[in-house]
N, CA, C and O atoms as a Maestro MAE file, in Angstrom:
{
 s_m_m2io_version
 :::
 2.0.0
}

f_m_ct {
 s_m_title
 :::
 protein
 m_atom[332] {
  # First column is atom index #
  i_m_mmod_type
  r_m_x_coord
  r_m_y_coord
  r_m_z_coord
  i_m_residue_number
  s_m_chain_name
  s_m_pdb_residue_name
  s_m_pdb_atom_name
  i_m_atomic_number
  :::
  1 25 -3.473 17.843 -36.411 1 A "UNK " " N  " 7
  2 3 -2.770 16.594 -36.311 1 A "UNK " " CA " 6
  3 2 -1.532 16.787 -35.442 1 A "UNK " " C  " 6
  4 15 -1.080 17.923 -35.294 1 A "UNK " " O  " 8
  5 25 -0.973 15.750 -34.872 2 A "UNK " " N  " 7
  6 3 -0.342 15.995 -33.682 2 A "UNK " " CA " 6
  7 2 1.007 15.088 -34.171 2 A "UNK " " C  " 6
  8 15 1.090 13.879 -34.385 2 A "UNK " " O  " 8
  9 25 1.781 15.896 -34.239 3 A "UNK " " N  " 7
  10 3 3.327 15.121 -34.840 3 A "UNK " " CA " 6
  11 2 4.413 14.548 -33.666 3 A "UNK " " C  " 6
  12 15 5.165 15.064 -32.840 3 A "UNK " " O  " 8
  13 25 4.023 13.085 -34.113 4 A "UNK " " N  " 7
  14 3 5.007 12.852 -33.101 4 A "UNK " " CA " 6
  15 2 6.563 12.948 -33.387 4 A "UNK " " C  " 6
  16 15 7.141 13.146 -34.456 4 A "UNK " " O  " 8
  17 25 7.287 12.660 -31.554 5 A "UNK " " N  " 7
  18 3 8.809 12.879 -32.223 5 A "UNK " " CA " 6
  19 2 9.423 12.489 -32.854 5 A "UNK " " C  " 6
  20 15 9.135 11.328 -33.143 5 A "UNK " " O  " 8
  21 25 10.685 13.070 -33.549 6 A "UNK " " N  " 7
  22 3 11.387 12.495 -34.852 6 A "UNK " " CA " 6
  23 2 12.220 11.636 -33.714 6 A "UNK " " C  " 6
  24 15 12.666 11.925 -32.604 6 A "UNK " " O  " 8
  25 25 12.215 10.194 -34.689 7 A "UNK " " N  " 7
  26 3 12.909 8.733 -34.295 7 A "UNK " " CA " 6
  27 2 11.913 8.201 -33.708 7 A "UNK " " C  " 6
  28 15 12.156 6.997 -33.623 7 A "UNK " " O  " 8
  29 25 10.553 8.530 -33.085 8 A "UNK " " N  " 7
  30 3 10.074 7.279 -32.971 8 A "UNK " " CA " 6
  31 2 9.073 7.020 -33.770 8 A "UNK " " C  " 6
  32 15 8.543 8.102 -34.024 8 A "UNK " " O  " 8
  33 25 8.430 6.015 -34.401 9 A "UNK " " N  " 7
  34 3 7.808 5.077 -35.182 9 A "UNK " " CA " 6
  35 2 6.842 5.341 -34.362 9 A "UNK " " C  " 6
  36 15 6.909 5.699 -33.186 9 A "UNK " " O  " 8
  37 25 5.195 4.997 -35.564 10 A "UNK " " N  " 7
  38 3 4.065 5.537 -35.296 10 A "UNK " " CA " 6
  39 2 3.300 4.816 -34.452 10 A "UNK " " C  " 6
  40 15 2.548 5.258 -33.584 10 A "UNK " " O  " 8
  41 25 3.621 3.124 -34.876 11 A "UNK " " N  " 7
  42 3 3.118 2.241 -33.900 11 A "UNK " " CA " 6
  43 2 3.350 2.635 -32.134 11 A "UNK " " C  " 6
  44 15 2.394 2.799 -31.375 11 A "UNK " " O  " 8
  45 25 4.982 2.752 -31.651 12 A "UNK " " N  " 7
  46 3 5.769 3.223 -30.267 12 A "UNK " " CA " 6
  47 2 4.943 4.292 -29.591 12 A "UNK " " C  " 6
  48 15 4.760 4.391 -28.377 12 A "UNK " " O  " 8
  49 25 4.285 5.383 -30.907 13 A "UNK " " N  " 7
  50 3 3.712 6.436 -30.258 13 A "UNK " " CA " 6
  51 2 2.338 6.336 -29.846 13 A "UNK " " C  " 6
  52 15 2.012 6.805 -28.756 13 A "UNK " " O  " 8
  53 25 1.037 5.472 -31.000 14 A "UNK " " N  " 7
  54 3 0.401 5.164 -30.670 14 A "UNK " " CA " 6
  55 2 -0.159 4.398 -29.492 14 A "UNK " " C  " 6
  56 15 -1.254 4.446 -28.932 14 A "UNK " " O  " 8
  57 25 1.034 3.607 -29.268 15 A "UNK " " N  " 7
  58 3 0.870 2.330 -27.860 15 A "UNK " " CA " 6
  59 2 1.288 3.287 -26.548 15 A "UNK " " C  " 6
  60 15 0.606 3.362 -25.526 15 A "UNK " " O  " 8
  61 25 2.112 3.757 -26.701 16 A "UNK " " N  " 7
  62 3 2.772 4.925 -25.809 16 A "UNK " " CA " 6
  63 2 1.932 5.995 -25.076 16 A "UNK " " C  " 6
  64 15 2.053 6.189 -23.866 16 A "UNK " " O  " 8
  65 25 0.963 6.770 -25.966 17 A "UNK " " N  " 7
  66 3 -0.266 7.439 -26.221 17 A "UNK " " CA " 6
  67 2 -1.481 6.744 -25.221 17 A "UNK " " C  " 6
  68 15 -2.159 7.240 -24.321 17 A "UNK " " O  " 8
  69 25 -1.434 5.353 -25.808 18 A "UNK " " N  " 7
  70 3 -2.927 4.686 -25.280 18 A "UNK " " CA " 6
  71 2 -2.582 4.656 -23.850 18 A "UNK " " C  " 6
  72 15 -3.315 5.178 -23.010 18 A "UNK " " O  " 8
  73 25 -1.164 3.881 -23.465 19 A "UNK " " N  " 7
  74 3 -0.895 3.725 -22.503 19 A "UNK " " CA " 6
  75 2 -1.154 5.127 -21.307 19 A "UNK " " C  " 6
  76 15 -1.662 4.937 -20.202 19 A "UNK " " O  " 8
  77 25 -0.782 6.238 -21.705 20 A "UNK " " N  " 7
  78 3 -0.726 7.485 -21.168 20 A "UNK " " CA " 6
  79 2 -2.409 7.905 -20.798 20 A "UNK " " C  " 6
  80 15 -2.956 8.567 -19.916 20 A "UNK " " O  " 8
  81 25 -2.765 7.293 -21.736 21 A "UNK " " N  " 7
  82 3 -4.479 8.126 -21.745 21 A "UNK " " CA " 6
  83 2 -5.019 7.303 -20.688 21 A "UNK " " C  " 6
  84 15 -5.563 7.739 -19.674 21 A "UNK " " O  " 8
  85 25 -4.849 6.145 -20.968 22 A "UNK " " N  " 7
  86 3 -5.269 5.523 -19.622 22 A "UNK " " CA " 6
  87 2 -4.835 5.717 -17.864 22 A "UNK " " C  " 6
  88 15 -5.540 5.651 -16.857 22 A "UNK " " O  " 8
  89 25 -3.744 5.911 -18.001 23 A "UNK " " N  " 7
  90 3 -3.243 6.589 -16.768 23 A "UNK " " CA " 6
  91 2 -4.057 8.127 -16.514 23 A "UNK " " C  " 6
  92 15 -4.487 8.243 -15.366 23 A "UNK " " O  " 8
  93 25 -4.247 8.989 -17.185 24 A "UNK " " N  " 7
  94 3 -4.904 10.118 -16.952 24 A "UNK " " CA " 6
  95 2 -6.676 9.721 -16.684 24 A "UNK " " C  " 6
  96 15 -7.543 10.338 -16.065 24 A "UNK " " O  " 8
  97 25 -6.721 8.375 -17.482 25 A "UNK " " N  " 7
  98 3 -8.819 8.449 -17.232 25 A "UNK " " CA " 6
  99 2 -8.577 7.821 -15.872 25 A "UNK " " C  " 6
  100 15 -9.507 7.983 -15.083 25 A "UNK " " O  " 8
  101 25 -7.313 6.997 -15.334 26 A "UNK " " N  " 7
  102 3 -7.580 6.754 -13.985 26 A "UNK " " CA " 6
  103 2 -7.019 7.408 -13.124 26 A "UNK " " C  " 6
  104 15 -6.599 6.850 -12.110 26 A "UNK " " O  " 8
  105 25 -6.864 8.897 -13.348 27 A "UNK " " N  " 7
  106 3 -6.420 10.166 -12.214 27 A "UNK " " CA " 6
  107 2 -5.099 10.402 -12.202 27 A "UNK " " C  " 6
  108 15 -4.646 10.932 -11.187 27 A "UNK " " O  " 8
  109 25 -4.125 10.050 -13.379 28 A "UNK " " N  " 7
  110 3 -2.826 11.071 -13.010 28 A "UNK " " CA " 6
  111 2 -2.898 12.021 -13.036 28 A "UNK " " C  " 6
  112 15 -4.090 12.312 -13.131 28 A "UNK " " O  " 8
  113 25 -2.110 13.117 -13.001 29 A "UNK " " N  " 7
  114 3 -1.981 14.606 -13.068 29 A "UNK " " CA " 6
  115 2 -1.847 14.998 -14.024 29 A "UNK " " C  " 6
  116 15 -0.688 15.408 -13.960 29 A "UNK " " O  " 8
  117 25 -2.370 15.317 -15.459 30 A "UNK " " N  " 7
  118 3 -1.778 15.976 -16.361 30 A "UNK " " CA " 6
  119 2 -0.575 16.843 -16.360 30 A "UNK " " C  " 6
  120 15 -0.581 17.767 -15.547 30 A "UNK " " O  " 8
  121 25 0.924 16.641 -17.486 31 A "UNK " " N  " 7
  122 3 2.020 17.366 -17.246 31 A "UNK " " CA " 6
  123 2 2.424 18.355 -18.482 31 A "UNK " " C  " 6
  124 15 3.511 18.798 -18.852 31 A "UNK " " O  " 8
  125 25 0.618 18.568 -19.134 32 A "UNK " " N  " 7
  126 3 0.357 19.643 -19.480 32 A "UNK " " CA " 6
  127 2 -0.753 20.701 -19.355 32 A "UNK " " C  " 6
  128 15 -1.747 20.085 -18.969 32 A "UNK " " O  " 8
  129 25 -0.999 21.771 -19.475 33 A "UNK " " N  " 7
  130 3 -2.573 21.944 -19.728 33 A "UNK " " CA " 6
  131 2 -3.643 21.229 -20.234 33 A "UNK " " C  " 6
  132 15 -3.421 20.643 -21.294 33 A "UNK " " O  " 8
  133 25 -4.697 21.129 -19.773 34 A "UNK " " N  " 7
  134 3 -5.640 19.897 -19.962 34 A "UNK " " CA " 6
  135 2 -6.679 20.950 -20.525 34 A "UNK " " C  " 6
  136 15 -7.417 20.151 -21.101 34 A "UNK " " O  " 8
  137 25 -7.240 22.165 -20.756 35 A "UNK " " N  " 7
  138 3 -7.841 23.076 -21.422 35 A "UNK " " CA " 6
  139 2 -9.128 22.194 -21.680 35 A "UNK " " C  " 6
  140 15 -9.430 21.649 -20.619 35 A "UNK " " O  " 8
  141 25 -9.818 21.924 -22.489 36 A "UNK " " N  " 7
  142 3 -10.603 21.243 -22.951 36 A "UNK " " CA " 6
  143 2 -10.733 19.942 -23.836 36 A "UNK " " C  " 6
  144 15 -11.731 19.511 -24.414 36 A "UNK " " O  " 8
  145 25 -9.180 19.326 -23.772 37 A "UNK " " N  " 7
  146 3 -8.730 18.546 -24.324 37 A "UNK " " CA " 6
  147 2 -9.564 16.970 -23.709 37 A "UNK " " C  " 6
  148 15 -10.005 17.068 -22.564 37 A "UNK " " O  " 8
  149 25 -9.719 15.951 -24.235 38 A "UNK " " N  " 7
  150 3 -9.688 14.661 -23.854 38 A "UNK " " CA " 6
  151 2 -8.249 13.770 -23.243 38 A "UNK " " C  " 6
  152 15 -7.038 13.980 -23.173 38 A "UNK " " O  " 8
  153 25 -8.976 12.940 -22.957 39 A "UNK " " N  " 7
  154 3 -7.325 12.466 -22.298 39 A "UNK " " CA " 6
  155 2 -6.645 11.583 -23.924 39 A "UNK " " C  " 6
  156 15 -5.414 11.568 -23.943 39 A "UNK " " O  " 8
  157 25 -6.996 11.239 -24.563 40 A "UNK " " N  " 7
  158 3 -6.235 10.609 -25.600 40 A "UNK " " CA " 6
  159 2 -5.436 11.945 -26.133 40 A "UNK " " C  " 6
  160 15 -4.208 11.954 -26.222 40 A "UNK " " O  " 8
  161 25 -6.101 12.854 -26.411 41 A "UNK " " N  " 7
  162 3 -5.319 14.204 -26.911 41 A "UNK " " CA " 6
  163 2 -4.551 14.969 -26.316 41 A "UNK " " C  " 6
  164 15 -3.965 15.934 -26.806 41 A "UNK " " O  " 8
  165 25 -4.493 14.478 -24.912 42 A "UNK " " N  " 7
  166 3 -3.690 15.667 -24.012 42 A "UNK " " CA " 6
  167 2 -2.376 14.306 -24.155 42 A "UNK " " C  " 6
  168 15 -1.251 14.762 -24.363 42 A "UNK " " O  " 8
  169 25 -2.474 12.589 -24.047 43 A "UNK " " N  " 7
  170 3 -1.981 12.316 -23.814 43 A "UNK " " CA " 6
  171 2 -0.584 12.169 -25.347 43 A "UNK " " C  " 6
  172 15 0.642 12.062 -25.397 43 A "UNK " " O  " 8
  173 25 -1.398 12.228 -26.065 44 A "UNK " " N  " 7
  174 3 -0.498 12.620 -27.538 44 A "UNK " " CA " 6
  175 2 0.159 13.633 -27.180 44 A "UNK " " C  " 6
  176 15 1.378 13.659 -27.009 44 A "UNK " " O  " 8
  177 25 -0.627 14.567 -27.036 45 A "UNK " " N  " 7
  178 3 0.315 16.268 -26.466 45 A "UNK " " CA " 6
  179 2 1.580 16.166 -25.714 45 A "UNK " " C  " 6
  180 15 2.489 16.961 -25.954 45 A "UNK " " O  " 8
  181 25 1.732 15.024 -24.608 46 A "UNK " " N  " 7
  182 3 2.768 15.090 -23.567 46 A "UNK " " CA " 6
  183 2 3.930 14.199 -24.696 46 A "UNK " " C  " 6
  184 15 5.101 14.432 -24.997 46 A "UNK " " O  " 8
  185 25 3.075 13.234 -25.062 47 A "UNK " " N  " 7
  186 3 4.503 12.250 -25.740 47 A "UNK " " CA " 6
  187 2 5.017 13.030 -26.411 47 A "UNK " " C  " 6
  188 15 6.213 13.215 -26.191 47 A "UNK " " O  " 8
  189 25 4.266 13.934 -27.663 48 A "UNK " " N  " 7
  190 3 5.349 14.921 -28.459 48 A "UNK " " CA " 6
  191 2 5.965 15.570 -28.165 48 A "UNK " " C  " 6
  192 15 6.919 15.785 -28.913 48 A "UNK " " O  " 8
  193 25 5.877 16.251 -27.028 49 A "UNK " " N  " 7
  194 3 6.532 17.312 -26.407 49 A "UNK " " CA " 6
  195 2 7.538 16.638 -25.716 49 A "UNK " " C  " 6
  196 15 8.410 17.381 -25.266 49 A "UNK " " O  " 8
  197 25 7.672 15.428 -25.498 50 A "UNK " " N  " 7
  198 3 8.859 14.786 -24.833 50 A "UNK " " CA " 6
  199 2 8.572 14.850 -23.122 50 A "UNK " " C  " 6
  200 15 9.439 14.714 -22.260 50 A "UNK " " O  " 8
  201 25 7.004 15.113 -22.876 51 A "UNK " " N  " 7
  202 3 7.257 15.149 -21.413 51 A "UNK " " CA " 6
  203 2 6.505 13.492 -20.763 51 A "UNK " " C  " 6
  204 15 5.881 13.450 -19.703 51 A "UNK " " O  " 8
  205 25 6.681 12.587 -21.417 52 A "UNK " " N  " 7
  206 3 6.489 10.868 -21.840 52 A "UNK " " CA " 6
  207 2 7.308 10.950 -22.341 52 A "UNK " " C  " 6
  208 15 7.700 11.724 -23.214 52 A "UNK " " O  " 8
  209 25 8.159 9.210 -21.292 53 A "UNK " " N  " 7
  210 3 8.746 8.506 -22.020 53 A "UNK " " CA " 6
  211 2 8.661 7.049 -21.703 53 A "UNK " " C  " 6
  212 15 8.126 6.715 -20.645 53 A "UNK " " O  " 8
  213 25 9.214 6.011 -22.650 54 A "UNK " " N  " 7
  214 3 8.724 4.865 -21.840 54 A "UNK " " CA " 6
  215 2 9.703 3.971 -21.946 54 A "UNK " " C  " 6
  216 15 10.501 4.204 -22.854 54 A "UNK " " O  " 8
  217 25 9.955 2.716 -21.097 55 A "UNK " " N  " 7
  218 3 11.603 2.392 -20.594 55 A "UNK " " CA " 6
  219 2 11.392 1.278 -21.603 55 A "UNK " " C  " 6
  220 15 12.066 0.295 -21.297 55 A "UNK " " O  " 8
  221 25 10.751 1.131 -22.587 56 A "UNK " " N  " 7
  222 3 10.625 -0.022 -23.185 56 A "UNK " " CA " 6
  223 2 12.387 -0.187 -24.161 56 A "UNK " " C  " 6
  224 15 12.968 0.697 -24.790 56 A "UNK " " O  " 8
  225 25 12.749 -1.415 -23.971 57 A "UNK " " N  " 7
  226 3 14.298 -1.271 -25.146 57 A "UNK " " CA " 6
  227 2 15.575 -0.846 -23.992 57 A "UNK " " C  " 6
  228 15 16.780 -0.790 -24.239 57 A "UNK " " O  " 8
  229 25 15.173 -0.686 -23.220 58 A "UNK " " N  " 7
  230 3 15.841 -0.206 -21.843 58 A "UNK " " CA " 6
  231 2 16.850 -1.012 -21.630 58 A "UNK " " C  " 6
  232 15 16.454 -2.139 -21.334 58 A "UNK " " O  " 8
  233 25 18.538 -0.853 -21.672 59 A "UNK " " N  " 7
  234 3 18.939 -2.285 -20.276 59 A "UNK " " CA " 6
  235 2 18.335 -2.047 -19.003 59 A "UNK " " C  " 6
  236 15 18.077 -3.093 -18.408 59 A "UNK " " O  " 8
  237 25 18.004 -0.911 -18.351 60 A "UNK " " N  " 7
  238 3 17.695 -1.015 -17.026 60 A "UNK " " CA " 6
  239 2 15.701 -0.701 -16.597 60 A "UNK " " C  " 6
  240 15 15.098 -0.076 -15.724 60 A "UNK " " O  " 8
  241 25 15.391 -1.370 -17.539 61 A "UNK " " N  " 7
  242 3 13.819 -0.968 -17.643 61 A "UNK " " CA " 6
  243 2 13.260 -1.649 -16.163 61 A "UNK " " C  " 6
  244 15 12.487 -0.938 -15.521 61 A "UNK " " O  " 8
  245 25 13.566 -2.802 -15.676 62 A "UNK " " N  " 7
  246 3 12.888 -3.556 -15.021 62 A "UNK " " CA " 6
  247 2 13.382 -2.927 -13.827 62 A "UNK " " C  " 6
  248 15 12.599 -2.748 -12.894 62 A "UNK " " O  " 8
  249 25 14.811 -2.500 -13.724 63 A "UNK " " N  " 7
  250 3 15.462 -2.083 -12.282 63 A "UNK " " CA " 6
  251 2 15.068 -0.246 -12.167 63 A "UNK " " C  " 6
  252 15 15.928 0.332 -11.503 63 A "UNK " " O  " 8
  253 25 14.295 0.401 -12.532 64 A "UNK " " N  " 7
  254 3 13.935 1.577 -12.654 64 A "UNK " " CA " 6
  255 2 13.124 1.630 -11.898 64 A "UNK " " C  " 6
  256 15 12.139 0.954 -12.193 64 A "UNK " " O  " 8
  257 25 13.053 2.355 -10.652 65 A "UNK " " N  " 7
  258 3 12.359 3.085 -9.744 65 A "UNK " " CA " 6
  259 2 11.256 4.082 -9.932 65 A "UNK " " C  " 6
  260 15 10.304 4.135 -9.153 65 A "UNK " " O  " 8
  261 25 11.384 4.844 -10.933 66 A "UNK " " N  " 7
  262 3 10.724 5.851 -12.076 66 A "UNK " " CA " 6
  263 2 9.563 5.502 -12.200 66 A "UNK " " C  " 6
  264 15 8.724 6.368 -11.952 66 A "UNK " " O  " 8
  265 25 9.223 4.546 -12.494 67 A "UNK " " N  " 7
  266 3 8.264 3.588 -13.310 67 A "UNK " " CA " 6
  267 2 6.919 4.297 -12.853 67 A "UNK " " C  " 6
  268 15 6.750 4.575 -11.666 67 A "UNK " " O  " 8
  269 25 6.145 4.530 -13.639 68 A "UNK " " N  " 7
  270 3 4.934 5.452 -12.949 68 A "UNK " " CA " 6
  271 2 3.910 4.849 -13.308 68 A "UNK " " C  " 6
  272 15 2.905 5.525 -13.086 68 A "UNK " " O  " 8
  273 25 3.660 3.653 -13.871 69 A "UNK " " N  " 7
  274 3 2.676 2.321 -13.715 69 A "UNK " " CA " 6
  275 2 2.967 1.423 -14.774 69 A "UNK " " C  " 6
  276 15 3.074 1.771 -15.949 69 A "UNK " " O  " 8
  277 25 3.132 -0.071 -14.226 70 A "UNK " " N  " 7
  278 3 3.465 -0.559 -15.190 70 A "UNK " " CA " 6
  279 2 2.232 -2.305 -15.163 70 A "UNK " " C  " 6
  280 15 2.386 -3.521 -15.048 70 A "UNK " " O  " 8
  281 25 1.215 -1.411 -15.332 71 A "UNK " " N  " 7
  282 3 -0.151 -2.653 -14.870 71 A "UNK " " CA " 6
  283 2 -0.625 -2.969 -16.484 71 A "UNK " " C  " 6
  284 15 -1.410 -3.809 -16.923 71 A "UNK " " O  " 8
  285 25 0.241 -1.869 -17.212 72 A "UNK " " N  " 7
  286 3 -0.794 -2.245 -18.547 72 A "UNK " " CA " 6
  287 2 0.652 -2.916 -19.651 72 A "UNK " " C  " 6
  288 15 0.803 -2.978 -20.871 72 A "UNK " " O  " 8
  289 25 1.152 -3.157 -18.954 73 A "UNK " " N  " 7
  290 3 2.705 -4.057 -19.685 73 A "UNK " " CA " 6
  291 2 3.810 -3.668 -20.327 73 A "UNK " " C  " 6
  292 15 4.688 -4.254 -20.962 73 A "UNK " " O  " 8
  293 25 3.475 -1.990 -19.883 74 A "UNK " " N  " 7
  294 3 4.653 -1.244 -19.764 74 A "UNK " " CA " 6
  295 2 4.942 -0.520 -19.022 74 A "UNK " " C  " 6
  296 15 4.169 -0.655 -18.074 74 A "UNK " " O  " 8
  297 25 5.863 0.486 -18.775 75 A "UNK " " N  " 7
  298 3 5.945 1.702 -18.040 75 A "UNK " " CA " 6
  299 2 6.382 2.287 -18.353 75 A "UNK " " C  " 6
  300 15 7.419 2.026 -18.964 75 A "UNK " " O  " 8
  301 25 6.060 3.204 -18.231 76 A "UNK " " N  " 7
  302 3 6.026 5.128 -18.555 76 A "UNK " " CA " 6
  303 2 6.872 6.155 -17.370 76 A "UNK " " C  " 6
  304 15 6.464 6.223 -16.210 76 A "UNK " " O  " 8
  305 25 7.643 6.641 -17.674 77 A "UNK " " N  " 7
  306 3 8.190 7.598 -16.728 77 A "UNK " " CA " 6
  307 2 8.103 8.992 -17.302 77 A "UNK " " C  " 6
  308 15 8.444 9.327 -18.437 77 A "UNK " " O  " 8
  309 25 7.621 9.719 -16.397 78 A "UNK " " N  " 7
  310 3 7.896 11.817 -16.963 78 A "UNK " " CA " 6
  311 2 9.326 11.598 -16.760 78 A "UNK " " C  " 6
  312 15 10.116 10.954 -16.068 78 A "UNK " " O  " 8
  313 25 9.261 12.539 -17.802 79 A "UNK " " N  " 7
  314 3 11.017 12.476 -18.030 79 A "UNK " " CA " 6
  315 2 11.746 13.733 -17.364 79 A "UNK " " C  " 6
  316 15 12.948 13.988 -17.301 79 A "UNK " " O  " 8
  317 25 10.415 14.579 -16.791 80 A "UNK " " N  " 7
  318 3 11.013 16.092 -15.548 80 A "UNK " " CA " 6
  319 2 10.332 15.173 -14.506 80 A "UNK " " C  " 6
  320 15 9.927 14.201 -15.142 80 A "UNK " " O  " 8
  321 25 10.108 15.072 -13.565 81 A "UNK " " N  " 7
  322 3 8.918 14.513 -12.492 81 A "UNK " " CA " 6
  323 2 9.145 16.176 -11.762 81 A "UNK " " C  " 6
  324 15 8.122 16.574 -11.204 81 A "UNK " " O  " 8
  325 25 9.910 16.800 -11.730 82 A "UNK " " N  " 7
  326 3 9.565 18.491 -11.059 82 A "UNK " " CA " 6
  327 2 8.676 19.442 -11.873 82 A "UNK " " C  " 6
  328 15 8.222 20.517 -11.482 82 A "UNK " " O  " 8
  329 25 8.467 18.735 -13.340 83 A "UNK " " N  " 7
  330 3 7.718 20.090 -14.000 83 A "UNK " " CA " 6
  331 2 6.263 19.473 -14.116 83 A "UNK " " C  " 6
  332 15 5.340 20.149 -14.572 83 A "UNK " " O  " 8
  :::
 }
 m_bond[331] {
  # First column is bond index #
  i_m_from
  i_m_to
  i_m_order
  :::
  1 1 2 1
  2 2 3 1
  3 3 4 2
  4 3 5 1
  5 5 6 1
  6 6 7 1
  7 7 8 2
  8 7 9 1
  9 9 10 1
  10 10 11 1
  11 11 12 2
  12 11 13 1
  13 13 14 1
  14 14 15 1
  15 15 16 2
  16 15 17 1
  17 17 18 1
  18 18 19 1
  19 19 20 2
  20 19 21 1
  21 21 22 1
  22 22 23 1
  23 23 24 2
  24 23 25 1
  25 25 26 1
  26 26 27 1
  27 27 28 2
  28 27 29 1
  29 29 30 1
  30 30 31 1
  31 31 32 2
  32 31 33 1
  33 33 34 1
  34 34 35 1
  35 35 36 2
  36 35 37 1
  37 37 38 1
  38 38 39 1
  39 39 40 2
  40 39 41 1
  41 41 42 1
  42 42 43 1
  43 43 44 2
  44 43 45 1
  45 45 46 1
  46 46 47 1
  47 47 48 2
  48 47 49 1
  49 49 50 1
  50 50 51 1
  51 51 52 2
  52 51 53 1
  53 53 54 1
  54 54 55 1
  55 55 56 2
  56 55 57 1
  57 57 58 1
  58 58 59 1
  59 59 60 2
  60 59 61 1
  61 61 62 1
  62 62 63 1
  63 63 64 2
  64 63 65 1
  65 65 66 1
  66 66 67 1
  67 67 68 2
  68 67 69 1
  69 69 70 1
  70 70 71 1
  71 71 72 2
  72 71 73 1
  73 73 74 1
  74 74 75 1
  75 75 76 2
  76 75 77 1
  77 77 78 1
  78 78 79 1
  79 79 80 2
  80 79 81 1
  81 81 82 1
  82 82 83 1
  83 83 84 2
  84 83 85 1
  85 85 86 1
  86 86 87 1
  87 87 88 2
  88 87 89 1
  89 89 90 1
  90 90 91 1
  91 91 92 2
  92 91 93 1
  93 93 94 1
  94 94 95 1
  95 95 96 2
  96 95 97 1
  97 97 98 1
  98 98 99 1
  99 99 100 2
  100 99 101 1
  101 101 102 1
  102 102 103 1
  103 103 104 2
  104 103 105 1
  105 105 106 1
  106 106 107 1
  107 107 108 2
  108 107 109 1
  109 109 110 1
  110 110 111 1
  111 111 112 2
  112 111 113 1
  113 113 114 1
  114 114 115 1
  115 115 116 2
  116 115 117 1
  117 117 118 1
  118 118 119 1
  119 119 120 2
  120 119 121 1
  121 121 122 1
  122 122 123 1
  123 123 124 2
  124 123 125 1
  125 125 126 1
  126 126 127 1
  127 127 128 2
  128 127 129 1
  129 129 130 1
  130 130 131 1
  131 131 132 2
  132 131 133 1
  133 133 134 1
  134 134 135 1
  135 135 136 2
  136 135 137 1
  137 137 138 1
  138 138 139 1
  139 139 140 2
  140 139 141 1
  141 141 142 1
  142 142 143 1
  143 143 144 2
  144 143 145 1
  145 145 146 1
  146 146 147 1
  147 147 148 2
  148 147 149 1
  149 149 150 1
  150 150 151 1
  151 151 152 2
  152 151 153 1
  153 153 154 1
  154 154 155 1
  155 155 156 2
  156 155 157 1
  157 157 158 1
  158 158 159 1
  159 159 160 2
  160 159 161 1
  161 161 162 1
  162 162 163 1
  163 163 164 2
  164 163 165 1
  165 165 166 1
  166 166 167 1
  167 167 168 2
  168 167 169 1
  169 169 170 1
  170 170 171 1
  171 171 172 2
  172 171 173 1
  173 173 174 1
  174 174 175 1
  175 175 176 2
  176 175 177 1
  177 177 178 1
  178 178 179 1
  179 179 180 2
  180 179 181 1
  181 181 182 1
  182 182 183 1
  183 183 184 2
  184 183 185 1
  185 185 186 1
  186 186 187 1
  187 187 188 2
  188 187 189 1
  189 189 190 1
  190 190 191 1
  191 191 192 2
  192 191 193 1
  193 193 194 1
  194 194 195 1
  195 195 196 2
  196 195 197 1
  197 197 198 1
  198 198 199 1
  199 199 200 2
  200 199 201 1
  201 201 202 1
  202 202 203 1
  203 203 204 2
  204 203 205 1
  205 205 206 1
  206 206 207 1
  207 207 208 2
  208 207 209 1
  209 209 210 1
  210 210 211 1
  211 211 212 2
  212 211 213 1
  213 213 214 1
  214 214 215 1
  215 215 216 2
  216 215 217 1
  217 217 218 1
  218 218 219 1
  219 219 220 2
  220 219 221 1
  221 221 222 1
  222 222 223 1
  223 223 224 2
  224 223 225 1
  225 225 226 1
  226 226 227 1
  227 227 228 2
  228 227 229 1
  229 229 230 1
  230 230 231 1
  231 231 232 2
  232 231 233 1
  233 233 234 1
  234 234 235 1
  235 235 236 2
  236 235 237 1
  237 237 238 1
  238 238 239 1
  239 239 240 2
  240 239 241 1
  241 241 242 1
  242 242 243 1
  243 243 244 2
  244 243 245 1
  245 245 246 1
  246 246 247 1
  247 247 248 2
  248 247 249 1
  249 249 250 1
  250 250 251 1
  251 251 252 2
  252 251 253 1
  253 253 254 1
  254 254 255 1
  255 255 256 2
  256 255 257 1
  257 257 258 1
  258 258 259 1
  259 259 260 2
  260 259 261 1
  261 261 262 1
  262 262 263 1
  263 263 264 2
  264 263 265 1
  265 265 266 1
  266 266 267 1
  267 267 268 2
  268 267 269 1
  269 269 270 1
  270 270 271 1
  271 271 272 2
  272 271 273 1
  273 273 274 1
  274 274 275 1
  275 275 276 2
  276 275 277 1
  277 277 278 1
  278 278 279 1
  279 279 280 2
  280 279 281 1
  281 281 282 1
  282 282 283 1
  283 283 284 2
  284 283 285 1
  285 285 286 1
  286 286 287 1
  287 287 288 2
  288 287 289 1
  289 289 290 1
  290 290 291 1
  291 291 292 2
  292 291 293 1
  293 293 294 1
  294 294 295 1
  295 295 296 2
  296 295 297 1
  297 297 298 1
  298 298 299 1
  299 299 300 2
  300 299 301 1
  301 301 302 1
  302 302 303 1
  303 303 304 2
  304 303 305 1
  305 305 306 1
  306 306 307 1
  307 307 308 2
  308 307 309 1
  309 309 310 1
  310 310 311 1
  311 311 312 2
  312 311 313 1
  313 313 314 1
  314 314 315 1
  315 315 316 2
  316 315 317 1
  317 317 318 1
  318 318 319 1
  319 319 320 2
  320 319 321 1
  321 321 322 1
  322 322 323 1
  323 323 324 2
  324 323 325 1
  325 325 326 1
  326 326 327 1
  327 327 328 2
  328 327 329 1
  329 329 330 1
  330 330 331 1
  331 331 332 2
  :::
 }
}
């Protein structure tokens, strides 16, 4: 089982998660090892680890450049874009 981070709520992570997995089934780069994992599981993997984050609650969500797709009604930014 895959623990998400302390302070966010299970719903944030779940939607957060889906959002992520979908970006990977349509060709992002994984910004972890992808080993034999699925993309729903690799994409849990990145949110816990803090390498997902998403501008939702943001004052500056909409004016963020970062934004690394925002087709599914949010957006998601890596929070290293070098690692």
């Amino acid at each position: 089982m895959i623990q998400r981070p302390p302070g966010m709520g299970a719903f944030h992570f779940v939607v957060l998660s889906r959002l992520r997995a979908a970006q990977l089934m349509r060709g992002c780069i994984p910004k972890i090892a992808r080993d034999h994992h699925k993309a729903m599981v690799v994409a849990q993997l990145e949110v816990a680890s803090g390498k997902i984050a998403s501008l939702w609650n943001t004052p500056d969500a909409a004016a963020s450049p970062a934004a690394v797709d925002a087709s599914d009604g949010a957006s998601l930014v890596p929070v290293n874009p070098e690692s």
